[in-house]
C-alpha positions in Angstrom: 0.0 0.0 0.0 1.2 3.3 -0.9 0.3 7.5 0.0 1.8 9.8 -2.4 0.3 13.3 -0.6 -1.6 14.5 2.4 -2.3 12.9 5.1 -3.0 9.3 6.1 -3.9 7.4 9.2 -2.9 3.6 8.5 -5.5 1.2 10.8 -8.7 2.8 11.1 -11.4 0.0 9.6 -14.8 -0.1 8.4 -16.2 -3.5 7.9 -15.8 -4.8 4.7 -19.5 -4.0 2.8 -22.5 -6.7 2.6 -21.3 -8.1 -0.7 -17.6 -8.8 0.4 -18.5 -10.6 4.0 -19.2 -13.8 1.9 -15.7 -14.0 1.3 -13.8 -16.5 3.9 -10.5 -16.2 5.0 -9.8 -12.2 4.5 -7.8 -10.9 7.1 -8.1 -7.6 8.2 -4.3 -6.3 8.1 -4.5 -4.3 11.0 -0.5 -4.5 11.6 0.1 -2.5 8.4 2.7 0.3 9.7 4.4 2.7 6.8 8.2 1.8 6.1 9.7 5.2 6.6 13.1 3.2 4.6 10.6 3.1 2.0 9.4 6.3 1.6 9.9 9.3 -0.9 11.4 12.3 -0.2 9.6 14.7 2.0 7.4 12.1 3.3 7.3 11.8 7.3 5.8 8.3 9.3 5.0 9.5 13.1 2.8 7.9 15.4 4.4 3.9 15.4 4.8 4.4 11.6 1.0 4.9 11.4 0.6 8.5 10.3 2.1 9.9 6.9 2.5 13.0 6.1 3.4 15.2 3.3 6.4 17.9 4.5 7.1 19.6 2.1 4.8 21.4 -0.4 5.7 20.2 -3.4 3.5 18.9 -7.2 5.7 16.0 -7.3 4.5 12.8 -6.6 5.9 10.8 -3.4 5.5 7.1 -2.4 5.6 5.6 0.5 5.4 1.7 0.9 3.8 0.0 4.2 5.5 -2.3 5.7 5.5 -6.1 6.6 3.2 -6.4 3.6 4.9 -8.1 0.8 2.0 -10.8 -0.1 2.3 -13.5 -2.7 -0.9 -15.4 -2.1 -4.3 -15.0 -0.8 -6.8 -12.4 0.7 -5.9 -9.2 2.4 -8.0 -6.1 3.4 -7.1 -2.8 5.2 -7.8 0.6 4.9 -7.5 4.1 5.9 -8.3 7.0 6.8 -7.8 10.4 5.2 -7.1 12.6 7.6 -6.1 15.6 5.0 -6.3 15.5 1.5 -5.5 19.3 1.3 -7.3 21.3 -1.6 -6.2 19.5 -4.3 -6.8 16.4 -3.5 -3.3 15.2 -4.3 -3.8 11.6 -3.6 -3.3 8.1 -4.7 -3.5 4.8 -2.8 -2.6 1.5 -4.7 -0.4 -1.7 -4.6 2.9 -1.6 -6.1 5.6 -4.4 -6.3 9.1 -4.7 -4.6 10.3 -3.5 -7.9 8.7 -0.5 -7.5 11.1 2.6 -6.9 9.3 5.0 -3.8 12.5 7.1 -4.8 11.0 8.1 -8.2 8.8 11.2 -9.0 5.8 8.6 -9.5 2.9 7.1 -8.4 1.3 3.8 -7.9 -0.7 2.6 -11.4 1.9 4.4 -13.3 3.8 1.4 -14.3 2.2 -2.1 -15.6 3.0 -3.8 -12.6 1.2 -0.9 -10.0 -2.2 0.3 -9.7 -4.0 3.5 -7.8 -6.9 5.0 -7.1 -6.4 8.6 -7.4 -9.0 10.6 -4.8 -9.0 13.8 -6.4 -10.2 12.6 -9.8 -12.0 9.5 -8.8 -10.4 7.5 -11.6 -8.1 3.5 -11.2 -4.5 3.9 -12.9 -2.3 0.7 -14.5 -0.1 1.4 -16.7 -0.2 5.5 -16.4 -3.9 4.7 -18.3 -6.8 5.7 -15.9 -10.8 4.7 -16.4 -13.3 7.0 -14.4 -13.8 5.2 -11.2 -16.3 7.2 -9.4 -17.6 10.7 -9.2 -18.6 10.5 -4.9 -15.1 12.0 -3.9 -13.5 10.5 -0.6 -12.9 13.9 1.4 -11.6 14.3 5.1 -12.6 11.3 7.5 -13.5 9.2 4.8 -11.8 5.5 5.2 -10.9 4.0 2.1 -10.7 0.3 1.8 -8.7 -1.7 -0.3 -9.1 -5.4 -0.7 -6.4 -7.3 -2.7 -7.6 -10.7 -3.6 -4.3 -12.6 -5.1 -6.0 -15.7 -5.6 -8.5 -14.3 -8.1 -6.8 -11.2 -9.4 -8.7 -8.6 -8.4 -7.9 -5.7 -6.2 -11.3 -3.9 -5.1 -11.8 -0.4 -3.6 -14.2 0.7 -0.9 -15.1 3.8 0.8 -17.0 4.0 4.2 -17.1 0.3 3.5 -19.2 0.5 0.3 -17.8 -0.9 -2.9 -16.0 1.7 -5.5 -15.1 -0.6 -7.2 -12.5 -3.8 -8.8 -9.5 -3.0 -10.7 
């Protein structure tokens, strides 16, 4: 999971919505923490890595990767909680690879092998391509989901615990 602007509060959860709680084995990755050795420059991790913050005003894109994540297989779900998405909006959370340089001026979905969800314009991003996602903006104290199902290729978006949703 990555933040590239704002501010971000890892481990606040809304249960996952009505047409996800079929779905058996999901674990709720509540021990997601922010890697602060894998995170762009001007990016700060406070609070037990939990809280990310932007520190420098800037209109380059910064990445930061959580850590203890590094999946293979399976379910996984967490989310969080925008805390300040400042007047722009500036904004993307995603799942990128180990390849994936946080040191680069870019963002998760631009490369093949990343994909974002971009709050301020509602829109998915693979492959620097983006599809309109959804025009319900998540603004301050929203909590956006994200659940990444390896096994069937799918990586689904919530907000407030409503489906978004599937890249």
């Amino acid at each position: 999971m990555t933040q590239t602007s704002a501010d971000l509060l890892i481990a606040d959860t809304v249960p996952l919505s009505d047409p996800s709680k079929w779905r058996s084995r999901v674990p709720l990755e509540n021990d997601l923490q922010f890697d602060s050795s894998f995170c762009g420059p001007s990016l700060y991790t406070s609070d037990e890595n939990l809280h990310l913050r932007k520190t420098v005003a800037t209109n380059e894109w910064r990445t930061c990767r959580a850590m203890n994540a590094g999946w293979s297989d399976s379910i996984h779900y967490w989310s969080v909680r925008i805390n300040d998405r400042s007047a722009e909006g500036y904004l993307m959370i995603g799942v990128v690879t180990d390849a994936f340089d946080v040191s680069a001026v870019t963002y998760p979905g631009n490369t093949v092998d990343s994909f974002g969800f971009y709050i301020f314009n509602g829109h998915k991003y693979n492959g620097s391509n983006s599809v309109a996602f959804t025009s319900d903006l998540p603004k301050n104290g929203d909590v956006i989901g994200v659940l990444l199902d390896l096994e069937a290729r799918t990586l689904t978006y919530l907000k407030n615990g409503k489906i978004v949703g599937t890249s």
